[in-house]
C-alpha positions in Angstrom: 82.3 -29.3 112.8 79.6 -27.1 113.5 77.4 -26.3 116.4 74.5 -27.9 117.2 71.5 -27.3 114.7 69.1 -25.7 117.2 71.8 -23.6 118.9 72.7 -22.5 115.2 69.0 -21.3 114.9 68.6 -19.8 118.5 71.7 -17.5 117.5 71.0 -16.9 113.8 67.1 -15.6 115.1 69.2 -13.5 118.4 71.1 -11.9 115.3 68.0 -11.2 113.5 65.5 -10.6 116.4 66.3 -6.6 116.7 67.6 -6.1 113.2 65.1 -3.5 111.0 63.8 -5.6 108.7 65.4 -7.7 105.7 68.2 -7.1 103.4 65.7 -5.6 101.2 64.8 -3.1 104.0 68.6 -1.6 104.2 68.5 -1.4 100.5 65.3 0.8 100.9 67.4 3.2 102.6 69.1 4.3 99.9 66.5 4.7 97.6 68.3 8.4 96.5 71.1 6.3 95.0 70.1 5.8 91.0 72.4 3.2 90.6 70.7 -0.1 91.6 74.2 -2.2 92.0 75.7 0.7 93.9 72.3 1.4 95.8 72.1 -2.7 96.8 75.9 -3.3 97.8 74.8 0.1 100.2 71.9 -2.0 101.8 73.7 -5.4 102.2 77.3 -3.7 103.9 74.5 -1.6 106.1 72.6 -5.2 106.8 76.0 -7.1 107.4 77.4 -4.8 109.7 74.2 -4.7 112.3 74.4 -8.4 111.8 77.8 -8.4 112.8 76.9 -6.7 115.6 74.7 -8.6 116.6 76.8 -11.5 116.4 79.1 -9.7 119.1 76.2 -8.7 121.2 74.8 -12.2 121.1 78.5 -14.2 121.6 79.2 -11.5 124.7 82.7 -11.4 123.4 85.2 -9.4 125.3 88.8 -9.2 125.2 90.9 -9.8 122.1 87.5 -11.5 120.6 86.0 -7.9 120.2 88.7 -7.2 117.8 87.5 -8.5 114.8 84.0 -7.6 115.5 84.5 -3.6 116.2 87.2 -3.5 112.8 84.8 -5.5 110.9 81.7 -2.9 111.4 84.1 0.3 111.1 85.3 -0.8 108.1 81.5 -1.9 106.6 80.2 2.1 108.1 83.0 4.2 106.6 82.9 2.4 103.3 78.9 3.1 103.1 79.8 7.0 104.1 82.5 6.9 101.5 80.7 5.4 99.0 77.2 6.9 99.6 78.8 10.9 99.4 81.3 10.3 96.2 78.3 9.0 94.9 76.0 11.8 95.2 79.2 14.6 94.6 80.5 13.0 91.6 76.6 12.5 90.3 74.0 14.6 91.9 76.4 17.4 92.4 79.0 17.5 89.5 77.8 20.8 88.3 78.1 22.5 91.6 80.3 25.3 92.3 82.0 23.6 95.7 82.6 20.3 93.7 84.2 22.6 90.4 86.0 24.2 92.9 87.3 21.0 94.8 88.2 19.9 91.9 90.6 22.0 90.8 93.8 23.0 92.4 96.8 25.6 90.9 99.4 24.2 89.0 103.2 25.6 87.6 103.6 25.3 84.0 107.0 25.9 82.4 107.1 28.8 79.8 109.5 30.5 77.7 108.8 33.5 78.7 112.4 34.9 77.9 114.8 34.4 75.2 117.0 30.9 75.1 119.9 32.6 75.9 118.9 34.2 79.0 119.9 32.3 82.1 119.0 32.6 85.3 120.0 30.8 89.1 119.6 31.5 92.7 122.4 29.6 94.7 123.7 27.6 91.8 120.2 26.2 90.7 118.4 26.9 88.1 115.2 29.7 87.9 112.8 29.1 85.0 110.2 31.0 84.0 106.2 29.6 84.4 102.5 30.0 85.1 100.2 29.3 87.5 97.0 27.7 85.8 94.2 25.7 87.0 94.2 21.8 86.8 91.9 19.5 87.5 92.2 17.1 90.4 92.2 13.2 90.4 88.8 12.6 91.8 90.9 9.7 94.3 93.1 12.4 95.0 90.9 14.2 97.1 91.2 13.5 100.8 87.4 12.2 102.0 87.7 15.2 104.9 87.4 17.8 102.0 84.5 15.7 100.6 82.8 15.5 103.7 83.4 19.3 103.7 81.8 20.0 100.4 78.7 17.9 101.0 78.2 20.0 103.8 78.9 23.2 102.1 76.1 22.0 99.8 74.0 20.9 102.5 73.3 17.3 101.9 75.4 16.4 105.4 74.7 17.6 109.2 77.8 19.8 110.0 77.3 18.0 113.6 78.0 15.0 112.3 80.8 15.7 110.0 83.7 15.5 112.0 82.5 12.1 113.4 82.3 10.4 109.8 85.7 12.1 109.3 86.6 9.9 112.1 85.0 7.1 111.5 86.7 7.0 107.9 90.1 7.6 109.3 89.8 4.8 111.6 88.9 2.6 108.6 92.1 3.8 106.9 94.4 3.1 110.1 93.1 -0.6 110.5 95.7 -1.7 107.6 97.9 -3.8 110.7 100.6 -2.6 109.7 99.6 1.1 110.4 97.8 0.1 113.5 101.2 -1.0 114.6 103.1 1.9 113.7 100.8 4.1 115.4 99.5 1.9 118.2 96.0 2.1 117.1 93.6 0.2 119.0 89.9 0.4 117.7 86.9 0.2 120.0 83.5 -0.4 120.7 82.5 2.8 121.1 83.3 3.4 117.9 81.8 1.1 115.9 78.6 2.0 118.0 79.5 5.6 116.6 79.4 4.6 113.0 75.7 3.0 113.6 74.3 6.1 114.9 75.6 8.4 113.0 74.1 6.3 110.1 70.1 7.1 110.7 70.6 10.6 110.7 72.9 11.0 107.8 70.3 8.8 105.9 67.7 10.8 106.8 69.2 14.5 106.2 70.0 13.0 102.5 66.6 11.8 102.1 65.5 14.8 103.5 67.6 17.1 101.2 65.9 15.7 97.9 62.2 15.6 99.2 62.9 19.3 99.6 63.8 19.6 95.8 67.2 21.0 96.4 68.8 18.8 93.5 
């Protein structure tokens, strides 16, 4: 059954007591995303998270208990990153050169360039004749460190920051338990702390970028 009624309340306003504002606050913080769904699933994962946080702050879990708190907000922070610069690349951005250019990649196509009857091998296997032409790239093909690299390329992300959100991303990705125990990955604190702070200034250089007029 659940705790007490007034002990509910004392942690539920500890959770809240430090947070910025509403939900409707970390929405506001990605006003430069045009899609309204996209821009309010943004707010609430950035809301939940610093509850979350909270939550762990307020419990003074330590230990295995931390576990699920640290995952929880690395997971919540690199989905926003992820989300936030496909977003603008794929939108903002599709006419740019870097995003053209990370978008295409060489390809082999097979030609004939030589008559039918003409064979030729190297070590008993066969040698045909082909191409090399540009192709087009699977947009979830492209690893999110090359997309990290292109928004900064562009300008829209702090070089500074880069490598950390890189990070932060590829911790999300090694959570899956079963790669966690193939690599003996053990997620911290001070990483999920990362993911927060790295958050206001990524905001802000964004925000930032289109006050300018860049776009």
């Amino acid at each position: 059954m659940p705790i007490d009624k007034v002990l509910r309340g004392q942690i539920n306003d500890y959770c809240k007591r430090d947070l910025q504002g509403d939900v409707q606050w970390y929405i506001d913080q990605f006003s430069f995303i045009d899609n309204v769904e996209l821009r309010k699933k943004l707010g609430r994962a950035f809301y939940s998270a610093r509850y979350i946080g909270k939550l762990m702050e307020a419990l003074h879990v330590s230990g295995e208990d931390l576990h699920p708190f640290v995952k929880f907000q690395i997971i919540q922070y690199a989905s926003i990153y992820e989300a936030v610069v496909s977003y603008l690349l794929w939108n903002n951005f599709k006419s740019h050169e870097d995003v053209k250019k990370m978008q295409t990649h060489k390809s082999l196509k097979k030609v004939e360039a030589l008559g039918k009857l003409t064979k030729i091998s190297y070590e008993d296997e066969a040698i045909y004749t082909c191409v090399i032409r540009d192709k087009k790239t699977a947009k979830n093909s492209i690893p999110f460190k090359e997309k990290i690299d292109c928004a900064v390329s562009i300008g829209f992300v702090e070089k500074i920051y880069g490598e950390d959100i890189k990070l932060i991303y590829e911790l999300r990705n090694l959570t899956h338990i079963e790669t966690e125990a193939i690599k003996s990955i053990n997620v911290k604190i001070e990483q999920s702390k990362k993911g927060y702070w790295r958050m206001k200034p990524f905001l802000d250089k964004i925000r930032k970028y289109f006050e300018e007029g860049h776009v």
